[in-house]
C-alpha positions in Angstrom: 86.1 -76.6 19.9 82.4 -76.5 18.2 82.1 -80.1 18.4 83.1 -80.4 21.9 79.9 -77.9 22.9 77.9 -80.7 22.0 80.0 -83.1 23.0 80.3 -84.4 19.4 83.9 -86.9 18.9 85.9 -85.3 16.0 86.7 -88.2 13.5 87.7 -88.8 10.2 85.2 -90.2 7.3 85.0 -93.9 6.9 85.7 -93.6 3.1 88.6 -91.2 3.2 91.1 -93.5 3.1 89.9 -95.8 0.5 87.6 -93.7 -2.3 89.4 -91.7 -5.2 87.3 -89.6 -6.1 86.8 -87.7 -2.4 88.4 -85.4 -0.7 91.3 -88.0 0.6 93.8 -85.8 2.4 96.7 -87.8 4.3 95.9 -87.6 8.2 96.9 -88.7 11.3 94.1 -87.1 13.5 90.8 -85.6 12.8 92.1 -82.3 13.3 94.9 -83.0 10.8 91.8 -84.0 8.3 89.4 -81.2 8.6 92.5 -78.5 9.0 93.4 -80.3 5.0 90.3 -81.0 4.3 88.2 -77.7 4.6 90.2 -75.1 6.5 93.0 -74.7 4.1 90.7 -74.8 0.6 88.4 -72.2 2.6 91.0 -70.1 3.6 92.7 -70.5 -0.4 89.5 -69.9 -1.9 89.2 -67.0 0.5 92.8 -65.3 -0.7 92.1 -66.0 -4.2 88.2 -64.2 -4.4 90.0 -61.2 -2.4 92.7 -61.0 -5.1 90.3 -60.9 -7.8 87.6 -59.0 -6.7 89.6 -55.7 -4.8 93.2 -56.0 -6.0 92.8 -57.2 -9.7 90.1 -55.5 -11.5 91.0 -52.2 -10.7 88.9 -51.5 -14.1 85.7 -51.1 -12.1 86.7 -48.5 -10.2 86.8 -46.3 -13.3 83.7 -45.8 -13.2 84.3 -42.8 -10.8 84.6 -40.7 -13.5 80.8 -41.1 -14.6 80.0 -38.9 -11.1 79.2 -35.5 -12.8 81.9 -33.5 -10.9 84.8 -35.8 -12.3 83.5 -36.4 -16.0 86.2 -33.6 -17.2 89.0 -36.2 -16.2 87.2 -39.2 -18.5 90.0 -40.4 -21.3 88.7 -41.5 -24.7 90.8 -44.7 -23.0 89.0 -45.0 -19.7 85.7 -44.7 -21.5 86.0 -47.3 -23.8 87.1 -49.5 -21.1 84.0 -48.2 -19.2 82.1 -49.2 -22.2 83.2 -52.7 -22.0 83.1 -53.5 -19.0 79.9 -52.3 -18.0 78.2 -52.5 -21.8 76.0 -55.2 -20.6 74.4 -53.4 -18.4 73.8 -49.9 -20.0 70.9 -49.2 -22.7 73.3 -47.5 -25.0 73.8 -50.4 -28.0 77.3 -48.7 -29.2 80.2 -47.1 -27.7 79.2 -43.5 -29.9 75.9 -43.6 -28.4 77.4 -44.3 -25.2 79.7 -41.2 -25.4 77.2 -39.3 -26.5 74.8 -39.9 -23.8 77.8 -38.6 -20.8 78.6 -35.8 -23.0 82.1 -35.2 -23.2 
């Protein structure tokens, strides 16, 4: 439907039929081609980032326990997790110092 707007032919790459080491999908149109070709890894990729980023690291959303209000409800567990997960990018250099520094 893009295409058409600029009155642009849909068609499939020369080299798709013949090259091996391309994305050589088996079409019988151009549609067919670019639905294999892009739509479906896009929409694949798409699922998989949304699976990993929202439904499986529900780790990071631990770190609602560091808002002051909550910090009574911070396990020994849940901050050690926090403490890996996030070590990297915290100034305290050991998990004691880290537990010190939210004062539990």
């Amino acid at each position: 439907d893009l295409a058409s707007k600029d009155e642009e032919v849909p068609s499939i790459p020369r080299g798709a039929v013949r090259q091996r080491h391309c994305v050589n999908v088996p079409a019988q149109t151009p549609k067919e081609y670019w639905k294999r070709a892009l739509f479906f890894p896009f929409l694949d990729h798409l699922i998989q980032e949304l699976q990993d980023r929202l439904v499986g690291n529900e780790a990071r959303f631990h770190a609602e326990y560091l808002i002051p209000i909550k910090l009574q409800g911070l396990s020994n567990q849940v901050a050690r997790q926090l403490f890996e997960t996030f070590g990297d990018d915290l100034p305290a250099v050991s998990f004691n110092v880290f537990d010190a520094e939210i004062g539990r």
